[in-house]
N, C-alpha and C positions, 0 to 999 in steps of 0.2 A: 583659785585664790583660797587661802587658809583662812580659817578661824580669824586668827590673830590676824592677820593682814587685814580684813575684815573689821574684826572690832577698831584699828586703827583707823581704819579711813571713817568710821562713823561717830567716831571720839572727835576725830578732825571735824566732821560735818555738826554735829552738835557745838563745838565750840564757835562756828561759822554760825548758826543758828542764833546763841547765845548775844555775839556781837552785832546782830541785827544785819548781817551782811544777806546781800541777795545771791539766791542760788540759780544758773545761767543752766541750761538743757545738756550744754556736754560737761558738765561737774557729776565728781561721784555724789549720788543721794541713794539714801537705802530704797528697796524697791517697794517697801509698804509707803513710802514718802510718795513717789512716784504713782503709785494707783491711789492713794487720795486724793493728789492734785486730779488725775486724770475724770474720776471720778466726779469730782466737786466741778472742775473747769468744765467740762462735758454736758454736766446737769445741769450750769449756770447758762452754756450756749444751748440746751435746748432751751430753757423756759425764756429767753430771750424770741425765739423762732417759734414755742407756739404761742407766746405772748400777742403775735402780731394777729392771732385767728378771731377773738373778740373784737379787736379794733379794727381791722381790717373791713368784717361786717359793716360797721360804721361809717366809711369814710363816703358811698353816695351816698347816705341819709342824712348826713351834718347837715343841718341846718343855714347856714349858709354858704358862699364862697372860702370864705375868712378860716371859716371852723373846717370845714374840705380840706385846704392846703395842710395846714397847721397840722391836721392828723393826719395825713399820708404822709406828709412832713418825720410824724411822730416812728410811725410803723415803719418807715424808709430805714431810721437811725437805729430801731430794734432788730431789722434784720441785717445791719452795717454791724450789731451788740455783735450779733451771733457769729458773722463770719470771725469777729476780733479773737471770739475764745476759744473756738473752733482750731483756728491757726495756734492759739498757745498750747492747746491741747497737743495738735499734732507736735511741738517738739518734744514730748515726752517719749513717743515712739507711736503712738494708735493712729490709725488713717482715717480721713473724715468718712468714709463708706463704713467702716465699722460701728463710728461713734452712732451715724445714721440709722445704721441695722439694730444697733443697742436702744435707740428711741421707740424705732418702729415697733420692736418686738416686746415692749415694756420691760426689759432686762436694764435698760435705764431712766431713771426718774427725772422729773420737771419739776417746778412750784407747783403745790395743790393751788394756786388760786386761781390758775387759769381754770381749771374746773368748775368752774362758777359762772353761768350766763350773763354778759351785756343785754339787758332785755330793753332798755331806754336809753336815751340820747344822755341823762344826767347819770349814768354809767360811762360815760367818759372821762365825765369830770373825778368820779370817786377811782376810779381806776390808776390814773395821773395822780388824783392828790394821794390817795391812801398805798394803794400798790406801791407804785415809783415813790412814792414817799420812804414808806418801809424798804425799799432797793437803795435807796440811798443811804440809807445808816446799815445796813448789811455791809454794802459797798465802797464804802470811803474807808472803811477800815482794810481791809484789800489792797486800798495801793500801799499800804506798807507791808502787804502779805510778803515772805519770803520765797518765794518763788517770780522769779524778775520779769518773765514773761505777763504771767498775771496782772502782776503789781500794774507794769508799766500800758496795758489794754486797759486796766480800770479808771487811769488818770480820765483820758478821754471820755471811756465811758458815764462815768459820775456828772463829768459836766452836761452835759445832756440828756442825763436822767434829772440835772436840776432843772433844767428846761422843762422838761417834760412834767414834771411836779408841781411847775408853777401854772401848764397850762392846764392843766387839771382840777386847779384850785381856781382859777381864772370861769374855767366853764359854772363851777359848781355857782362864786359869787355873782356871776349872770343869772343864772337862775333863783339864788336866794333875794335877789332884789326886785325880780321881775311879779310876777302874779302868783296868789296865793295857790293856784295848780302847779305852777312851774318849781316854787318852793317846796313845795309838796313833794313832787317829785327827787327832787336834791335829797329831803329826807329819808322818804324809801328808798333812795339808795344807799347812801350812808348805814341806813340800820342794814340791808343786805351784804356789806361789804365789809362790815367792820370785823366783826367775826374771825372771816378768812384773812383778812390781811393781817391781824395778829399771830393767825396759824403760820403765816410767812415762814414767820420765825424760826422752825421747827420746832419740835417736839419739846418739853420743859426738861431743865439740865440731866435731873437725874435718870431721864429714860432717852437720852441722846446718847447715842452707841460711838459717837466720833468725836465729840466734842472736846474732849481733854485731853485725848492726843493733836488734835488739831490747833489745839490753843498751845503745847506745846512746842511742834514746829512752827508757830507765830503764821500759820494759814489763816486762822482766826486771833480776834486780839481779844474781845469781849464774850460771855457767853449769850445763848442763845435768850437767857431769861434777861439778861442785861442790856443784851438791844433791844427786846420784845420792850422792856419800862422805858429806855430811851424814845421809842414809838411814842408813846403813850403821854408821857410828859412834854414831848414837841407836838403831836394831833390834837389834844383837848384844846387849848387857847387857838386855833385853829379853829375848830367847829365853833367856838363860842363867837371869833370874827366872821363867820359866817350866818349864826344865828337859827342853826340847827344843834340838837340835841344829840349825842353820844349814848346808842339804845343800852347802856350798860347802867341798871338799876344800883349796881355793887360800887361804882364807879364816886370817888372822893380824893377831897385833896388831904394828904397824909401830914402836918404842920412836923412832924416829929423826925422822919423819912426824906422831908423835900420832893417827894414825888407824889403822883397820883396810885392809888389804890385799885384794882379791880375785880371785875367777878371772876368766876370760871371760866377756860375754855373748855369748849366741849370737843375733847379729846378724842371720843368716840368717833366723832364727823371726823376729824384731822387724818385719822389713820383707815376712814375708810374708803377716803380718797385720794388719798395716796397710794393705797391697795388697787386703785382703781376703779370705782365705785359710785366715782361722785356724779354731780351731775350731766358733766360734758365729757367724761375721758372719754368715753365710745367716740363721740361726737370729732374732739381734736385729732384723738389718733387716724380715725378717719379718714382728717383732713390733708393729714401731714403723709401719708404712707399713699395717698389720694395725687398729691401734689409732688411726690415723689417719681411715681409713676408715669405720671403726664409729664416728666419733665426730661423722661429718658431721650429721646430723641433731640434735644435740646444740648442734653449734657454731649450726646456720641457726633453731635454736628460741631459742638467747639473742639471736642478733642480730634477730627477729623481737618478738621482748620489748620489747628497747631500744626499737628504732621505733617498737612500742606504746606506750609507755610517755613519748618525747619529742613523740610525737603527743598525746598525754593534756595533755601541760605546757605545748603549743603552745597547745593551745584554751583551758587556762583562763584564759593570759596574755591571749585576746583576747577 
């Protein structure tokens, strides 16, 4: 294909972009378009899959029957996330063994906040409200993302990450009502998790390497610093109904702004667990590359099924 042929089909594809039209797996896209989707969708369906590794811990220690279900319940619809985006990925061209081998081998990245320990039962609740909270203004802007596979996974997924946020906020107000330990409790976690779940966000605009070409193919709608203050203006009135404090010293309401103010993030931590470094990467990679392996035998007994099974439908066709 020629130069010119080339710039034509991406004049076409920009002005598709423009009108807000969605782009379908066999349409021409330029191929940097292509490896960002692939990219972003991939790193969206791991941190869905080691998402489930904190919670999962969790689920015999819940506390009662009630709390059991409700979060296996939870971890069930995060690894349902994963396979959703996985399959969007695949129609770009990559095969789920690859995307697999690029997690395994830290050649592709997750949310740093899984790197952070569930060390208590009121780290469920702050997980749900705060994590899945920040998922959900990340995410709802997505289902307008132009890329139609996406888009159309995120519908689904949203509504069940609001589920998920409300039982999370559900656990934290059990415990903020119950005994001055149990509230206690709620607070040390909130001051553990608030931190990281700001870093959600990623990186602040001006050191984000992707963010303005993603905002101009409409993958992103808002920047990263812009949903981070969306956070933060929807969580405060939140911890205030709950009756726990927000450990952010810096932390005020701006009358001028309409939003709340805050301190620093510490940047430092952000990028050096992302590098790998944080708490748990050793720990999740681990798990995941762990659970992989164990599960070969698994994988070569369904695909031996299949065969069976389209050998069976061979013969009777003939």
């Amino acid at each position: 294909m020629s130069n010119k042929e080339i710039k034509n089909l991406e004049e076409i594809f920009n002005q598709r972009i423009a009108r807000d039209e969605k782009i379908e797996p066999k349409d021409w896209m330029p191929e940097k378009y292509r490896k960002t989707h692939i990219r972003q969708i991939s790193q969206h369906a791991h941190s869905e899959i080691v998402g489930m590794l904190p919670e999962g811990n969790w689920i015999t220690r819940a506390p009662s029957l009630r709390r059991k279900v409700a979060l296996l319940a939870k971890v069930q619809d995060e690894g349902g996330h994963g396979l959703y985006l996985y399959s969007a990925a695949e129609t770009l061209g990559i095969s789920r063994e690859e995307m697999y081998e690029q997690l395994h081998t830290g050649k592709a990245k997750y949310s740093s906040i899984f790197n952070y320990p569930a060390v208590t039962w009121a780290d469920m609740g702050a997980i749900g409200w705060l994590v899945d909270g920040a998922a959900i203004i990340n995410q709802v802007a997505l289902t307008t993302t132009s890329f139609g596979p996406y888009a159309r996974a995120m519908v689904r997924i949203c509504k069940e990450e609001s589920f998920h946020q409300r039982q999370g906020f559900e656990i934290l107000l059990s415990l903020c009502k119950g005994s001055e330990e149990q509230k206690a409790m709620a607070q040390d976690s909130l001051n553990r998790w608030w931190w990281p779940s700001l870093m959600m966000f990623g990186p602040k605009d001006e050191e984000s390497p992707n963010t303005e070409q993603s905002m101009k193919w409409k993958l992103k709608r808002k920047s990263n610093d812009e949903l981070r203050q969306q956070f933060v203006n929807q969580t405060v009135p939140q911890a205030k109904i709950l009756g726990i404090s927000i450990p952010d010293p810096d932390l005020k309401w701006n009358e001028e702004k309409q939003s709340y103010d805050f301190g620093k993030i510490d940047w430092d931590e952000f990028w050096q667990v992302v590098k790998g470094h944080g708490p748990c990467n050793k720990e999740r990679m681990t798990a995941r590359v762990g659970a992989w392996n164990q599960g070969t035998w698994v994988r070569d007994a369904a695909v031996a099924y299949a065969e069976k099974q389209a050998n069976k439908n061979l013969n009777k066709a003939v």
